[in-house]
C-alpha positions in Angstrom: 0.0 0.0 0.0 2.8 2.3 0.6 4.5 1.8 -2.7 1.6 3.1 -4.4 2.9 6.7 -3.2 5.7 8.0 -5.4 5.1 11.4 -4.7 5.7 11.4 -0.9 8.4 9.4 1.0 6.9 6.5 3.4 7.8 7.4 6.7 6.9 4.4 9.3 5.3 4.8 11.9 6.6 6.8 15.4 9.7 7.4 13.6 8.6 11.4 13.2 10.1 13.3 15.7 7.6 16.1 16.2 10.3 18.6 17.9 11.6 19.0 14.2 8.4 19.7 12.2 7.5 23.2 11.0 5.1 25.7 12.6 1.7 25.6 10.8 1.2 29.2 9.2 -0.9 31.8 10.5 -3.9 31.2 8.7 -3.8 26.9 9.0 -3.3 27.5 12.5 -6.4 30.0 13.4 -8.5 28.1 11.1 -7.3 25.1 13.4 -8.2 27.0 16.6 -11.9 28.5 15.1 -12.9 25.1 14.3 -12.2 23.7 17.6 -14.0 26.6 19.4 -16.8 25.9 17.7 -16.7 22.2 17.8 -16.1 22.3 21.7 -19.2 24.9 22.0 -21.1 22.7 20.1 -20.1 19.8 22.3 -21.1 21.4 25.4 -24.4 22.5 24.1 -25.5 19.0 23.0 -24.1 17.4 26.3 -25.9 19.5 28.5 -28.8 18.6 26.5 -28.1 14.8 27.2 -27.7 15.6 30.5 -30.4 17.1 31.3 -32.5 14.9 30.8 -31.7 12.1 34.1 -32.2 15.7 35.6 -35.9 16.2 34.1 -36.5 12.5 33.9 -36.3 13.2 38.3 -37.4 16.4 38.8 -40.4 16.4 36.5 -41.4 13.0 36.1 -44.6 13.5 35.9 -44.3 15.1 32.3 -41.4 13.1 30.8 -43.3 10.3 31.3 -47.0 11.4 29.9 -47.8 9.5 26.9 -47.5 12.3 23.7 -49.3 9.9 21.1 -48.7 6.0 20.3 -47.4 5.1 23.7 -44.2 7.7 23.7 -43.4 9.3 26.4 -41.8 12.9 26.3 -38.6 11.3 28.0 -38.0 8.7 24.7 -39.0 11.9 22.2 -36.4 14.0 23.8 -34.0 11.7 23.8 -34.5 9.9 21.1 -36.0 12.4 18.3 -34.3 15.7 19.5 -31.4 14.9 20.5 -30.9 13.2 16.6 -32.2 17.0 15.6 -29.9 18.6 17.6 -26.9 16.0 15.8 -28.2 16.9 12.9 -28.3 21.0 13.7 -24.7 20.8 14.9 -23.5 18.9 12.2 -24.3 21.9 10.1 -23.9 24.5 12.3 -20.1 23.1 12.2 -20.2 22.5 8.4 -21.2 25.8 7.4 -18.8 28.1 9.7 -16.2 25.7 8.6 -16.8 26.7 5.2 -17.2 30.2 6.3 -13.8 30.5 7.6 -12.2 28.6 4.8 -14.1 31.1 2.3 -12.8 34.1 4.2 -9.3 32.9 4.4 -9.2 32.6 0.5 -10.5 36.0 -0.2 -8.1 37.1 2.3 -5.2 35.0 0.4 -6.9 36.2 -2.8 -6.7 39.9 -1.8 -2.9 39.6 -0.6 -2.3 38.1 -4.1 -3.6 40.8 -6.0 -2.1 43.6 -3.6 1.4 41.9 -4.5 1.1 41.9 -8.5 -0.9 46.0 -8.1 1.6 48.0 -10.5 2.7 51.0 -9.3 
């Protein structure tokens, strides 16, 4: 499988020595850090979702387990049904400022590029 690569050496594994690679750039490196504040706020949001609901489930039991329709209880539609939603919502929350980011860094790029070639 690694032979297949002519265009980059194999290098096997643990043999990189991380001391000796390169600083990521400016930009690689705040996109780095945007996307993982976002992905961690995300995170908390949904977990505090999941959470709270052992927290509802024994403070207001009476509600989570009324029947809604068909025998399901609010407890198995928030748990089950929104909380896929909310996967769902974050996934694309993260998606799209992902792309955002990525979209601002090239007209950025694109803008330094054409302030370098500017004649005059």
């Amino acid at each position: 499988m690694a032979g297949e690569y002519s265009k980059y050496d194999y290098v096997e594994a643990n043999t990189v020595d991380i001391d000796q690679l390169e600083p990521l750039d400016f930009e690689t490196d705040g996109i780095i850090k945007a996307d993982l504040g976002t992905g961690l706020k995300l995170a908390f949001i949904y977990f505090a979702f999941i959470l709270a609901m052992p927290v509802l489930n024994w403070f207001a039991g009476g509600f989570m387990f009324s029947r809604m329709w068909g025998g399901m209880t609010y407890a198995w539609f928030f748990t089950g049904i929104v909380a896929m939603l909310m996967a769902f919502l974050i996934a694309y929350i993260n998606i799209h400022s992902y792309e955002k980011r990525l979209l601002k860094n090239a007209n950025r790029t694109q803008a330094k590029e054409n302030e370098r070639r500017r004649i005059g």
